[in-house]
Backbone of each chain as ProteinMPNN parsed JSONL, in Angstrom:
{"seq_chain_A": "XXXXXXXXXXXXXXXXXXXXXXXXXXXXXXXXXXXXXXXXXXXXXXXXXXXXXXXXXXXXXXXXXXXXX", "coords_chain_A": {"N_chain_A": [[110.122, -29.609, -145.093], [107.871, -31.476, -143.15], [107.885, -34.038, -140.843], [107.721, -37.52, -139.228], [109.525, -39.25, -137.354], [110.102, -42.3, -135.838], [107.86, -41.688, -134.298], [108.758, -39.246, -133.378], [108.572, -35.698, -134.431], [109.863, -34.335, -136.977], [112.031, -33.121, -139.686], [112.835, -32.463, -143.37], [115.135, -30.587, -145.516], [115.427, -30.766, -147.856], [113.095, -30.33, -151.141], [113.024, -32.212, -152.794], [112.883, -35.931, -151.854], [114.468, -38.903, -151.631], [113.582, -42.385, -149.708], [115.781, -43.712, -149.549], [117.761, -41.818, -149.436], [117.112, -40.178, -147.434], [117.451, -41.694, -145.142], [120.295, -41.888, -145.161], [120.922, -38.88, -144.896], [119.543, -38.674, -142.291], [121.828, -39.938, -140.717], [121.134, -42.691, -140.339], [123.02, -45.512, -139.142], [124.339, -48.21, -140.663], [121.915, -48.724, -142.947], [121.233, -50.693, -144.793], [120.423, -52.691, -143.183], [118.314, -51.675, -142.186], [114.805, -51.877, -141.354], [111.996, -50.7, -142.671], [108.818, -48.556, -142.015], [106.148, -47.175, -143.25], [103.898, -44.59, -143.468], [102.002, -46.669, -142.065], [102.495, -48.738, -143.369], [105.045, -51.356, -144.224], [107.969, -50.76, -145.904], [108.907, -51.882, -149.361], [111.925, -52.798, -149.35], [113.569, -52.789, -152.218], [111.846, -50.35, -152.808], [113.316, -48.184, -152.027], [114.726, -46.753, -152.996], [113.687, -44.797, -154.521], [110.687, -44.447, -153.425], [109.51, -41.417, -153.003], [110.511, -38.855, -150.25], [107.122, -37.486, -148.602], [105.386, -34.314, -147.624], [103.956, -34.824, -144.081], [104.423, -37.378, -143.994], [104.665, -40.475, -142.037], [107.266, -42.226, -140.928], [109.037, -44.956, -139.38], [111.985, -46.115, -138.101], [113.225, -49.367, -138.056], [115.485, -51.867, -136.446], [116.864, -54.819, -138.219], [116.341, -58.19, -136.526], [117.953, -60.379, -135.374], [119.796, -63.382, -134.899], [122.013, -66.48, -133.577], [122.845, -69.35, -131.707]], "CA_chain_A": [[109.058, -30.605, -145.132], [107.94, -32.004, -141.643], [107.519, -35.529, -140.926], [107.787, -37.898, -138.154], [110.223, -40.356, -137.163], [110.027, -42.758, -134.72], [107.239, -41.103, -133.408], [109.25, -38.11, -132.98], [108.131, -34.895, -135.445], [111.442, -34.348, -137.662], [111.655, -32.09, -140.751], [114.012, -32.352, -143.858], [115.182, -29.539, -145.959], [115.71, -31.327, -149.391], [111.734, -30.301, -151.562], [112.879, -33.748, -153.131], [114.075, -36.853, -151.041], [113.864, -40.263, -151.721], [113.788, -42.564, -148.17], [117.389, -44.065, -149.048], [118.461, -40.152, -149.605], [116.705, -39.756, -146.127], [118.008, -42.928, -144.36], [121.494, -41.147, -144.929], [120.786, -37.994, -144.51], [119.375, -39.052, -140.915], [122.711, -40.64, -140.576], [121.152, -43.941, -139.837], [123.694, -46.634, -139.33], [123.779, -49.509, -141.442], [120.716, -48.788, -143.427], [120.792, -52.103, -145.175], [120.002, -53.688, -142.112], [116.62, -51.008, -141.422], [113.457, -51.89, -142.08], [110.708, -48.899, -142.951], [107.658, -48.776, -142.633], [105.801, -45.778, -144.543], [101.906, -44.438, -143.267], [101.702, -48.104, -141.397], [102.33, -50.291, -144.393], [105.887, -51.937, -144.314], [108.29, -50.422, -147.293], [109.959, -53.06, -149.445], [113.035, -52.703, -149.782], [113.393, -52.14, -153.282], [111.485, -49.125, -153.209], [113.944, -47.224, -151.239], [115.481, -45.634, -153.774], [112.456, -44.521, -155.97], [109.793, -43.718, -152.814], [109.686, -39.99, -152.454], [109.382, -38.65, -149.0], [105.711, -36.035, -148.664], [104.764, -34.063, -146.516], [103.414, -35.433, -143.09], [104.79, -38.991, -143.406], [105.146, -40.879, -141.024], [108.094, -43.326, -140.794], [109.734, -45.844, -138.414], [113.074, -47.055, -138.673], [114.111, -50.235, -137.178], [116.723, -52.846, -137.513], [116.567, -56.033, -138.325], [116.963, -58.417, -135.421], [118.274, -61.964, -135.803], [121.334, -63.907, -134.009], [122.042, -67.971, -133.663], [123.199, -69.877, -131.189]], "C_chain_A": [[108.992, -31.29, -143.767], [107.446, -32.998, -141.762], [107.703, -36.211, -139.776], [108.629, -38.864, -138.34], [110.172, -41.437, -135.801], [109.016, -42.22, -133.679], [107.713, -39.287, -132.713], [109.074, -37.078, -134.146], [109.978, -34.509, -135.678], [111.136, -33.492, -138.915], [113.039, -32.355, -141.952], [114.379, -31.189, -145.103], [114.95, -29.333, -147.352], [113.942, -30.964, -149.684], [111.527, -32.029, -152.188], [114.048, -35.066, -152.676], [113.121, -38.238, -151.328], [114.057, -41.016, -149.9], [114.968, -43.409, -148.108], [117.489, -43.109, -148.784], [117.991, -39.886, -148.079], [117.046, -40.712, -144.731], [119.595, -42.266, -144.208], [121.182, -39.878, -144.673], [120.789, -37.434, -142.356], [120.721, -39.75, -139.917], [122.363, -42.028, -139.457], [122.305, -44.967, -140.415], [123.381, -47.612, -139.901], [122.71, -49.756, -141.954], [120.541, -49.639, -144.218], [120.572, -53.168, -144.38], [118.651, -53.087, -141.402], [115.64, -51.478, -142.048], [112.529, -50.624, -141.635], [109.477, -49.391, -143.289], [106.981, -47.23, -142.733], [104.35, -44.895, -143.843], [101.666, -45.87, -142.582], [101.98, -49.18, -142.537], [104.238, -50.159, -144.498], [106.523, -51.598, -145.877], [109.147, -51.105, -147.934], [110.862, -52.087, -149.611], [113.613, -51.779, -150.887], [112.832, -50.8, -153.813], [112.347, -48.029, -152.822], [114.181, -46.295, -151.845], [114.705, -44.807, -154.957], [111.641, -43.682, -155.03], [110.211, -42.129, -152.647], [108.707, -39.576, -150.875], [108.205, -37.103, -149.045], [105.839, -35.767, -147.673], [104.136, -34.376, -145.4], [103.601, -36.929, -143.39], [105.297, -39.234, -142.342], [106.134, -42.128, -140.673], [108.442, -43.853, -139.621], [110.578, -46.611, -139.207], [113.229, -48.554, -137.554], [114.274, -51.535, -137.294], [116.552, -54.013, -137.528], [117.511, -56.625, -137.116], [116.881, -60.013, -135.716], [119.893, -62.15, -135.019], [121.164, -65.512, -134.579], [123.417, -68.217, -132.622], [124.797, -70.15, -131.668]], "O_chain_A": [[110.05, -31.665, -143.262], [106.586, -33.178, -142.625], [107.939, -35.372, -138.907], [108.614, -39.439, -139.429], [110.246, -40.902, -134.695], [109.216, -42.262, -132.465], [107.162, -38.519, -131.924], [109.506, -37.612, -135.168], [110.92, -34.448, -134.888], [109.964, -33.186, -139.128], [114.176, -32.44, -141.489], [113.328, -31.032, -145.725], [114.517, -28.349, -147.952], [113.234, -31.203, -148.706], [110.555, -32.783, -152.148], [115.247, -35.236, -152.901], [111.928, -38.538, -151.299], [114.554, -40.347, -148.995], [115.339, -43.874, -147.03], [117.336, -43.008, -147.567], [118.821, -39.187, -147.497], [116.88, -40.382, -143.557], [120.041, -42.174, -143.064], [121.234, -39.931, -143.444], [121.374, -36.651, -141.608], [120.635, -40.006, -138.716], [122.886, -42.351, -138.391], [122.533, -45.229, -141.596], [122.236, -48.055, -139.8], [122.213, -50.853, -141.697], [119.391, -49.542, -144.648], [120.526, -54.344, -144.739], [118.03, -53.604, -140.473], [115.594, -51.499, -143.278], [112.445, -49.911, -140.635], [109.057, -50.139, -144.172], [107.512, -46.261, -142.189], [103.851, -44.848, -144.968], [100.474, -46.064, -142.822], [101.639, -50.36, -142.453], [104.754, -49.08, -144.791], [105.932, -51.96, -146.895], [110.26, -51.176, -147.413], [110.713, -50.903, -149.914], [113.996, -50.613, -150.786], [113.156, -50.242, -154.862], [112.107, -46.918, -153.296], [113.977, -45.129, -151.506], [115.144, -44.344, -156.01], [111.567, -42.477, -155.271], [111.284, -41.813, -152.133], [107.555, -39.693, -150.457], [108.505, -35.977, -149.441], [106.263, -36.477, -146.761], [103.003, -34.083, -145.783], [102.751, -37.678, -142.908], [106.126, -38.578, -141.712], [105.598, -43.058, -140.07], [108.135, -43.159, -138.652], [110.434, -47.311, -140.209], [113.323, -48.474, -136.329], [113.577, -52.301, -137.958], [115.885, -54.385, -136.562], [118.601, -56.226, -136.705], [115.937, -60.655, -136.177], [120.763, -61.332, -134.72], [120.514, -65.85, -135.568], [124.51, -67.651, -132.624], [125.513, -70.914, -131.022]]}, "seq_chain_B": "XXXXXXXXXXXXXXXXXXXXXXXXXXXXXXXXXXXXXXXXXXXXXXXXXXXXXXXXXXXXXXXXXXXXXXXXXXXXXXXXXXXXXXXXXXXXXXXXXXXXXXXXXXXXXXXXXXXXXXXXXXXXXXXXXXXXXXXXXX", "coords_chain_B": {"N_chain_B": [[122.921, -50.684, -116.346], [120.314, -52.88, -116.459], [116.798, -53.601, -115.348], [115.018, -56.422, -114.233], [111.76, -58.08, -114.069], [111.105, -60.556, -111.287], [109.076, -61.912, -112.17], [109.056, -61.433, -115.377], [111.423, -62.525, -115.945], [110.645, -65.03, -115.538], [108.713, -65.764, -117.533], [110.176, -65.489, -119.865], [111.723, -67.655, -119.725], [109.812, -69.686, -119.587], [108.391, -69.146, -121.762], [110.981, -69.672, -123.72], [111.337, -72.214, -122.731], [108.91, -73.729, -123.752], [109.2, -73.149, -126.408], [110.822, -74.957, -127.39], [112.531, -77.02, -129.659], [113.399, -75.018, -130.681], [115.001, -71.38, -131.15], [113.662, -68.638, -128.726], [112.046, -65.142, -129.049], [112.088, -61.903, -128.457], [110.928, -58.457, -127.692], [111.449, -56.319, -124.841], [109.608, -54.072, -123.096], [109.877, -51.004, -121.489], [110.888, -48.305, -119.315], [113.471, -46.202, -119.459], [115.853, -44.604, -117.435], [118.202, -41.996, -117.398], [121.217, -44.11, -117.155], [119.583, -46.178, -116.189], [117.619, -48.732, -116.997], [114.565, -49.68, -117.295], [112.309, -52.748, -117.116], [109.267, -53.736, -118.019], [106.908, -54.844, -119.15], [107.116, -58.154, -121.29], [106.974, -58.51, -124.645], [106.405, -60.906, -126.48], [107.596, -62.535, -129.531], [107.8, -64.206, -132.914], [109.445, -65.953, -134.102], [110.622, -66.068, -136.689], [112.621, -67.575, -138.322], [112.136, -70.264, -137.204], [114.081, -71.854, -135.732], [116.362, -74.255, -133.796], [119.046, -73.017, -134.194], [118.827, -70.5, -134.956], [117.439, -67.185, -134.997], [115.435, -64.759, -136.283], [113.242, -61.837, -136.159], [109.689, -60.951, -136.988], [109.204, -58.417, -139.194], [106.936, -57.45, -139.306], [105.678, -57.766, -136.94], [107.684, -56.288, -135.163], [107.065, -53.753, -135.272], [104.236, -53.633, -134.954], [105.128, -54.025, -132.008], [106.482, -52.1, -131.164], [104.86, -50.082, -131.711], [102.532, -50.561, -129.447], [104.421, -50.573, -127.525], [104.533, -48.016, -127.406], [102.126, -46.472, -127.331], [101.528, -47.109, -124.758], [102.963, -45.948, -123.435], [105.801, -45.953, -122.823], [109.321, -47.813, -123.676], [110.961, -49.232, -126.151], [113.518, -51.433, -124.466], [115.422, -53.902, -124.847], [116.22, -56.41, -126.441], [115.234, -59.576, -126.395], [116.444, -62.997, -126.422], [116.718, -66.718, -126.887], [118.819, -68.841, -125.946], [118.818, -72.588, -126.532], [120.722, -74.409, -125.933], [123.586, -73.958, -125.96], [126.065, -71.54, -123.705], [124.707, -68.695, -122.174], [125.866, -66.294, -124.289], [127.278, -63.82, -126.525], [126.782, -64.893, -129.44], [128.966, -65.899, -132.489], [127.102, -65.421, -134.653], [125.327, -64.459, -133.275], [126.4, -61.598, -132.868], [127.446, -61.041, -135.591], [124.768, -60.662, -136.338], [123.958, -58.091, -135.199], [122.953, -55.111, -135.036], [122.247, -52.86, -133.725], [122.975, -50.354, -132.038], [121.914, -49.23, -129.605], [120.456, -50.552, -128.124], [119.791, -53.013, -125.489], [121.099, -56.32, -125.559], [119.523, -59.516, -124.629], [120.226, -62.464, -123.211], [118.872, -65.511, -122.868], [119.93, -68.488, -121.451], [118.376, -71.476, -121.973], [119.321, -74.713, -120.8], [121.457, -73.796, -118.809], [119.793, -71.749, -117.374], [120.167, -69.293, -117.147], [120.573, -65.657, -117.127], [122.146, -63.262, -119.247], [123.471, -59.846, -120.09], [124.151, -57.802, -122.621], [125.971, -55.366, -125.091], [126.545, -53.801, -128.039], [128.946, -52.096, -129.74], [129.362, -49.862, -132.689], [132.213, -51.091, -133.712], [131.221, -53.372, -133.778], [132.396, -54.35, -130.87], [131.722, -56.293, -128.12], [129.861, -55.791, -124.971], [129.602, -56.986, -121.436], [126.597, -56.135, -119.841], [125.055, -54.622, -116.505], [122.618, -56.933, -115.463], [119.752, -57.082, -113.103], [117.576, -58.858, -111.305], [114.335, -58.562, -109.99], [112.647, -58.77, -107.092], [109.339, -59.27, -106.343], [108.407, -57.295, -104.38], [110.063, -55.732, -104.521]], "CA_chain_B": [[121.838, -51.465, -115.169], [118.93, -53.258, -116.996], [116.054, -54.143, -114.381], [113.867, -56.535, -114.644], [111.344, -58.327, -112.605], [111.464, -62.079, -111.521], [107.718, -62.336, -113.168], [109.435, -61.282, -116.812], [112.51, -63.809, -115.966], [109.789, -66.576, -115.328], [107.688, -65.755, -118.74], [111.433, -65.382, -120.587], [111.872, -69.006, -119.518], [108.541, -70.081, -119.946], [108.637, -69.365, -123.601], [111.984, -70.69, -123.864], [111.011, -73.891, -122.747], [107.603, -73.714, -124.85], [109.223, -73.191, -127.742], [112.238, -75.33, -127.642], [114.072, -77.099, -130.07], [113.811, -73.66, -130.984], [114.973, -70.616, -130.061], [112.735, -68.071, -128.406], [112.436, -64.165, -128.851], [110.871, -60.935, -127.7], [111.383, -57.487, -126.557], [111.121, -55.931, -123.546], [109.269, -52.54, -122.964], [110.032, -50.724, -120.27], [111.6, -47.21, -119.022], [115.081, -45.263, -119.206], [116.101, -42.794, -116.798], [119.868, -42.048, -117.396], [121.732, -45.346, -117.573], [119.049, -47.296, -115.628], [116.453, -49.601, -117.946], [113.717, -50.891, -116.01], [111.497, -53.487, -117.763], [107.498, -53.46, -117.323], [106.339, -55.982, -120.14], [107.691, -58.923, -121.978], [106.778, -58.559, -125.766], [107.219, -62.222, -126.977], [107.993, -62.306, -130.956], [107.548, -65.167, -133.311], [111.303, -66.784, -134.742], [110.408, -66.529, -138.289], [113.544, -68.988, -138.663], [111.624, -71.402, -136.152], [115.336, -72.928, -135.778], [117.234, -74.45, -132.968], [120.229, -72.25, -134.174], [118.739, -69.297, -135.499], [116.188, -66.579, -134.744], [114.701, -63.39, -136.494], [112.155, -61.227, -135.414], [109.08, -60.683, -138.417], [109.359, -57.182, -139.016], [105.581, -56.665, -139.185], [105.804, -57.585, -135.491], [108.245, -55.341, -134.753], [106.621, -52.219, -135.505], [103.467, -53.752, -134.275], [105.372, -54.216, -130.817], [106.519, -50.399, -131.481], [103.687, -49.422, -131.635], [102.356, -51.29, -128.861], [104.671, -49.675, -126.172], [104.248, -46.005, -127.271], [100.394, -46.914, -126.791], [101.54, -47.546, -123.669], [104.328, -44.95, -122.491], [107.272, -47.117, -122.655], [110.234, -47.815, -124.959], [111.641, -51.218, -126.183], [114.822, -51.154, -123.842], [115.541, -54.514, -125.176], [115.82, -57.266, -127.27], [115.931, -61.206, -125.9], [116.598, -64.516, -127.246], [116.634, -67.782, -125.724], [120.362, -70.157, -126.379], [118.088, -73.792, -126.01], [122.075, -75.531, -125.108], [124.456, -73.294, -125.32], [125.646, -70.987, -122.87], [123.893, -66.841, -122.727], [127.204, -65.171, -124.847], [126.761, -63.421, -127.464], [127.93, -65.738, -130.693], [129.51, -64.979, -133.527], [126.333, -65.327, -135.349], [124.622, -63.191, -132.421], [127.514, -60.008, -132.874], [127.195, -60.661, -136.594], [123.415, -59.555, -136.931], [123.542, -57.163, -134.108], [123.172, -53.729, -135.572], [121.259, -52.028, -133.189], [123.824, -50.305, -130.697], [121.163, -48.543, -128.295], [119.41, -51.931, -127.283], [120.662, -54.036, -124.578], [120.703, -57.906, -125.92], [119.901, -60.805, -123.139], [120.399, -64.237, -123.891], [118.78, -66.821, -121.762], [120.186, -70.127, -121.758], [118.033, -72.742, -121.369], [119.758, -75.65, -119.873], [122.108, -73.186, -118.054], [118.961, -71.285, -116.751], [121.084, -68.021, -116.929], [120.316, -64.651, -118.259], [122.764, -62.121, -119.301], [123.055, -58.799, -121.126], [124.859, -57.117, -123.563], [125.903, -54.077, -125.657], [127.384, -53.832, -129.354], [129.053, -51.216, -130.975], [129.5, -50.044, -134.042], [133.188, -52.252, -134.255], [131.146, -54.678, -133.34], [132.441, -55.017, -129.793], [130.55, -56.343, -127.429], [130.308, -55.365, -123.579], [128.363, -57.292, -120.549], [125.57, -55.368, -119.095], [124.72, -55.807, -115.914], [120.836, -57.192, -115.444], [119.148, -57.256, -111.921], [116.39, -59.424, -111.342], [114.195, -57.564, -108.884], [111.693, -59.577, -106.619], [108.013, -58.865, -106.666], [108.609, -57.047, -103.616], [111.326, -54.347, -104.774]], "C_chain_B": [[121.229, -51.6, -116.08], [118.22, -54.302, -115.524], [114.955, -55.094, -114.833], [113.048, -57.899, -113.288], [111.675, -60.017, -112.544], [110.274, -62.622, -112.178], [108.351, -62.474, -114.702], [110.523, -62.006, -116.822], [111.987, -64.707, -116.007], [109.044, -66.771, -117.231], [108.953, -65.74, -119.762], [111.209, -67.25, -120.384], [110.831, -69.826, -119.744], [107.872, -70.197, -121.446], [109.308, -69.661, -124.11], [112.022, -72.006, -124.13], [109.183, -74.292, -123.727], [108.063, -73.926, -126.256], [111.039, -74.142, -128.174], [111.698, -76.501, -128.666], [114.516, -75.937, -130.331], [113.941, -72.439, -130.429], [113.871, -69.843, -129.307], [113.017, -66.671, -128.729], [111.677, -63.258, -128.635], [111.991, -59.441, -127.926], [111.128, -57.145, -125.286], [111.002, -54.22, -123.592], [109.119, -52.593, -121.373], [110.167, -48.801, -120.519], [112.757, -46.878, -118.789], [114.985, -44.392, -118.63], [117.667, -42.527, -116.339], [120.164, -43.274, -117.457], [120.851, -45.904, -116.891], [117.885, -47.123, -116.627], [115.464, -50.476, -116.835], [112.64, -51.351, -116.871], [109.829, -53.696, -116.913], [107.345, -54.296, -117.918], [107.23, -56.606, -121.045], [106.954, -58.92, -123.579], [107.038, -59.984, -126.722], [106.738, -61.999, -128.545], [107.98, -63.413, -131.894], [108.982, -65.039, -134.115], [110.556, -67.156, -135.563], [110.945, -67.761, -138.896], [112.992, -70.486, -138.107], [113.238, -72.594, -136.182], [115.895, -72.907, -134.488], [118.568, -73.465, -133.07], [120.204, -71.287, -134.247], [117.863, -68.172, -135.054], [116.113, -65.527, -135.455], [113.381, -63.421, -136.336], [110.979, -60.753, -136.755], [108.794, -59.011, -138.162], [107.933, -56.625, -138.703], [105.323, -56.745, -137.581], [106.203, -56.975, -134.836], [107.619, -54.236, -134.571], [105.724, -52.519, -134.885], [104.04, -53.636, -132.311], [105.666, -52.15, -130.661], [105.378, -49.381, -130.824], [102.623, -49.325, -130.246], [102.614, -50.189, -127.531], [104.732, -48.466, -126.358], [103.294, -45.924, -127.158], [100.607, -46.746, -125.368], [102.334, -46.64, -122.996], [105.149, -45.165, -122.42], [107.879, -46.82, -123.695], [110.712, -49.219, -125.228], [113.057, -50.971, -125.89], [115.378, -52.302, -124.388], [115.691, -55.829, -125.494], [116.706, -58.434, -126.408], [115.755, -62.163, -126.666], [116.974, -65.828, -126.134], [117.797, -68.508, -126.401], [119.66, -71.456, -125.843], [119.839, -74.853, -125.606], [123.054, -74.619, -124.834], [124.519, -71.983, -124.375], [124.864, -69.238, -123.024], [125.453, -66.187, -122.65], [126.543, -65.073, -125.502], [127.309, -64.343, -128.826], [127.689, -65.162, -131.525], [128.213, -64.388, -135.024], [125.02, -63.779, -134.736], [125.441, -61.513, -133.072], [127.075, -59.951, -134.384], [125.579, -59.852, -137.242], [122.974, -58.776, -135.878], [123.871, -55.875, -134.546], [122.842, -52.567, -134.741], [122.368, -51.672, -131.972], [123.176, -49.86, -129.773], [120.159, -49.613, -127.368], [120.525, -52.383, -126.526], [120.304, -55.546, -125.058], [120.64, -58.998, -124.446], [119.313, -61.428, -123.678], [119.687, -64.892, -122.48], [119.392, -67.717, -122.426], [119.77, -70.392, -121.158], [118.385, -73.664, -120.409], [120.625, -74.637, -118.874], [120.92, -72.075, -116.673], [119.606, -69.885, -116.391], [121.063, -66.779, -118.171], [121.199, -63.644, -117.957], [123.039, -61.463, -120.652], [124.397, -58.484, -121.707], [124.833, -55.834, -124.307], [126.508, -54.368, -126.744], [127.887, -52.476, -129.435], [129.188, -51.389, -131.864], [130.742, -50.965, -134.716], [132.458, -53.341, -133.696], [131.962, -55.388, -131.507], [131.99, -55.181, -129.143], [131.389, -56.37, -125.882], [129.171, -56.12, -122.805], [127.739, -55.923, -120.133], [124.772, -55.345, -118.058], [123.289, -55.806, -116.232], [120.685, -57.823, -113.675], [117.757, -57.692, -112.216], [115.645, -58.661, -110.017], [112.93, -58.571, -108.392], [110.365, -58.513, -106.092], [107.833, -57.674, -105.489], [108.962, -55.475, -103.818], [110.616, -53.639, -105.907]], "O_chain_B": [[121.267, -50.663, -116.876], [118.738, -55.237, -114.913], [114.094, -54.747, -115.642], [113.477, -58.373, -112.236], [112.284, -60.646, -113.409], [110.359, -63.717, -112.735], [108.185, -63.554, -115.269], [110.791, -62.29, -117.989], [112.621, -65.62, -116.535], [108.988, -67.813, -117.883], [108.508, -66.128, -120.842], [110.421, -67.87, -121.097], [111.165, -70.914, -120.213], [107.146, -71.021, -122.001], [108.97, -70.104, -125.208], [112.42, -72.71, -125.058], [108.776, -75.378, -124.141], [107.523, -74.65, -127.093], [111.959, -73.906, -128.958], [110.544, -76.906, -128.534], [115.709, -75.637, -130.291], [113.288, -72.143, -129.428], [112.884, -70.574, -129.221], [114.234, -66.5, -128.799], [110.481, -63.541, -128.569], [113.192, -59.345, -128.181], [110.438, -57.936, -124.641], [111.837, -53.383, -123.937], [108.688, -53.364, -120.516], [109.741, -48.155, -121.475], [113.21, -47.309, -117.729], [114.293, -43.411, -118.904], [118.181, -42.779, -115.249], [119.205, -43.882, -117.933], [121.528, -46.906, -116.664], [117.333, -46.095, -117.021], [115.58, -51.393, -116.023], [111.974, -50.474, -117.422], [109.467, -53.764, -115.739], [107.726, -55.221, -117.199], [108.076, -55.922, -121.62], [106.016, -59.709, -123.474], [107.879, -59.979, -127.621], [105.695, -61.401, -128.809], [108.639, -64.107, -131.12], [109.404, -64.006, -134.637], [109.877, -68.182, -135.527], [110.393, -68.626, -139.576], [113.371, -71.581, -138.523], [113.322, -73.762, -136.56], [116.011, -71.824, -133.914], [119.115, -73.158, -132.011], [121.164, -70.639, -133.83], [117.235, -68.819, -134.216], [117.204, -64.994, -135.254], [112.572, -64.349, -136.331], [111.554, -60.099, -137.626], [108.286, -58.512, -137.158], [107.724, -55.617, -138.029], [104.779, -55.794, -137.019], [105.597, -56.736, -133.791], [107.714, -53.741, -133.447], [105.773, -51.89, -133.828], [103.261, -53.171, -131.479], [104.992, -51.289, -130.096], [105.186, -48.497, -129.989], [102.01, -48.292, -129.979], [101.873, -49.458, -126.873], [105.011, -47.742, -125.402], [103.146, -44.827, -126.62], [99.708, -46.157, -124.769], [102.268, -46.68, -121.768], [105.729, -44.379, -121.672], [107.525, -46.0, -124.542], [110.762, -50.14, -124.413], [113.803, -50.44, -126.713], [116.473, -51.839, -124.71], [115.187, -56.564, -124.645], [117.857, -58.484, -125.975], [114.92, -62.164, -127.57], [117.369, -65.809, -124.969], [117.603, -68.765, -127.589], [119.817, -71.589, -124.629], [119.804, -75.933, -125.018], [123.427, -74.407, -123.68], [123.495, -71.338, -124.15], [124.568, -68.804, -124.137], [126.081, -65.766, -121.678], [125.467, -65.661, -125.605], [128.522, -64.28, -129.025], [126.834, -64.3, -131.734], [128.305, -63.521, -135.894], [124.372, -62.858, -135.234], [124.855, -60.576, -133.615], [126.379, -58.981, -134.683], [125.342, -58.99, -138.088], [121.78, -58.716, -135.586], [125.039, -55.495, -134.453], [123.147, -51.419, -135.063], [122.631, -52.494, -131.093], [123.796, -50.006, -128.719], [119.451, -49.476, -126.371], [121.733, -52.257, -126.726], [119.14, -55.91, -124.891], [121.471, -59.156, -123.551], [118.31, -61.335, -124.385], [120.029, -64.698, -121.313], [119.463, -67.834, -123.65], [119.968, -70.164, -119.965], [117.916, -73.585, -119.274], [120.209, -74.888, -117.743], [121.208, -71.801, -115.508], [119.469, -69.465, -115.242], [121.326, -66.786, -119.373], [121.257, -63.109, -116.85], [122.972, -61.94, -121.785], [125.493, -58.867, -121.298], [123.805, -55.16, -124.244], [127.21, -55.37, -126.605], [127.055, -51.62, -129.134], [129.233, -52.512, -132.366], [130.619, -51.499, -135.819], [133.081, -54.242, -133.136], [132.002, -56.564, -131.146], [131.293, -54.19, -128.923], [132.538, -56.66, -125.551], [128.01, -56.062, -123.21], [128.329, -54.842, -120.115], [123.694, -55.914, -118.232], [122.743, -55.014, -116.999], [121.334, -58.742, -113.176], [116.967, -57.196, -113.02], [116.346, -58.216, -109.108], [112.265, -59.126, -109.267], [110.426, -57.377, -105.622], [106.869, -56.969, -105.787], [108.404, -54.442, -103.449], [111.109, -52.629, -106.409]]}, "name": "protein", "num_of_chains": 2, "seq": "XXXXXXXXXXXXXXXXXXXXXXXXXXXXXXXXXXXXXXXXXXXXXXXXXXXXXXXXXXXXXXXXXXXXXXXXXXXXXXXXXXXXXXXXXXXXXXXXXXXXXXXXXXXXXXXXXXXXXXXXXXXXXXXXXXXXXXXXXXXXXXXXXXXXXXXXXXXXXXXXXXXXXXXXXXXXXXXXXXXXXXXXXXXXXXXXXXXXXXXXXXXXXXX"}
């Protein structure tokens, strides 16, 4: 199944992947600290483990950014 | 090496002091070519927290900024924040929500008027980085 990541075309082998199952797979670090967004719309959270990834999606990972003085 | 110019050190500080009691934050898109980062545009970011102590970045901004510099040819080399008293380290609150090991972090401090960079890894250790300010010139 081919898809994009980061702007970069990527492919995964699984016919059925959810986008946690694909957050590891990708061996992104600390994927409770990524935010996803899906076709341009921002993916809660909660769906992670339910969304199935299709054909030609297009994702972006990236991490939540916060500090304090 | 992270490069950047003394225009994007002035507009770092300039939103700093704009937005103080609170912090300030952004990225910075630029270019990588082997270990050198050279910064082209300041991406300033709205501090969801709007707190003197705190800052995150609203994710819908993020991606919008994303988006932004691949529009553009660039990459987000990385991520700044403004310290309105204390000095530009990384604190424990900084290291704790720093996940991102391929960004370089730079802190301004405010009253100190001093910007410097950083690296995380995955233990969480953190490394200076240097940062060259480069005059309009260079």
């Amino acid at each position: 199944m081919n898809i994009s990541i980061n702007g970069q075309k990527d492919s995964v082998n699984q016919e059925s992947i959810t986008v946690q199952e694909l957050l590891k797979t990708k061996d992104v670090p600390d994927p409770d600290m990524v935010s996803v967004q899906l076709n341009g719309s921002i993916l809660d959270r909660a769906s992670f483990s339910t969304q199935q990834v299709k054909e030609g999606d297009e994702f972006e990972f990236l991490y939540f950014m916060g500090g304090g003085q | 090496m992270i490069q950047i110019s003394q225009q994007i050190l002035d507009e770092i500080r300039t939103q700093a002091l704009k937005e103080i009691p609170n912090e300030a934050c952004g990225y910075l898109a630029g270019t990588i070519q082997g270990q050198l980062r050279r910064a082209v545009k300041r991406l300033p970011l709205t501090n969801v927290d709007a707190s003197p102590e705190h800052f995150s970045f609203s994710p819908q901004e993020q991606f919008s900024a994303v988006k932004q510099a691949r529009e553009e040819g660039l990459e987000l080399i990385s991520v700044y924040h403004s310290h309105p008293v204390t000095p530009a380290r990384m604190s424990q609150e900084d290291i704790r929500l720093a996940n991102d090991t391929s960004t370089i972090y730079l802190i301004y401090a405010v009253e100190h008027n001093d910007l410097k960079g950083f690296t995380i890894d995955r233990e969480k250790k953190v490394s200076t980085h240097p940062v060259e300010v480069l005059n309009a010139s260079e």
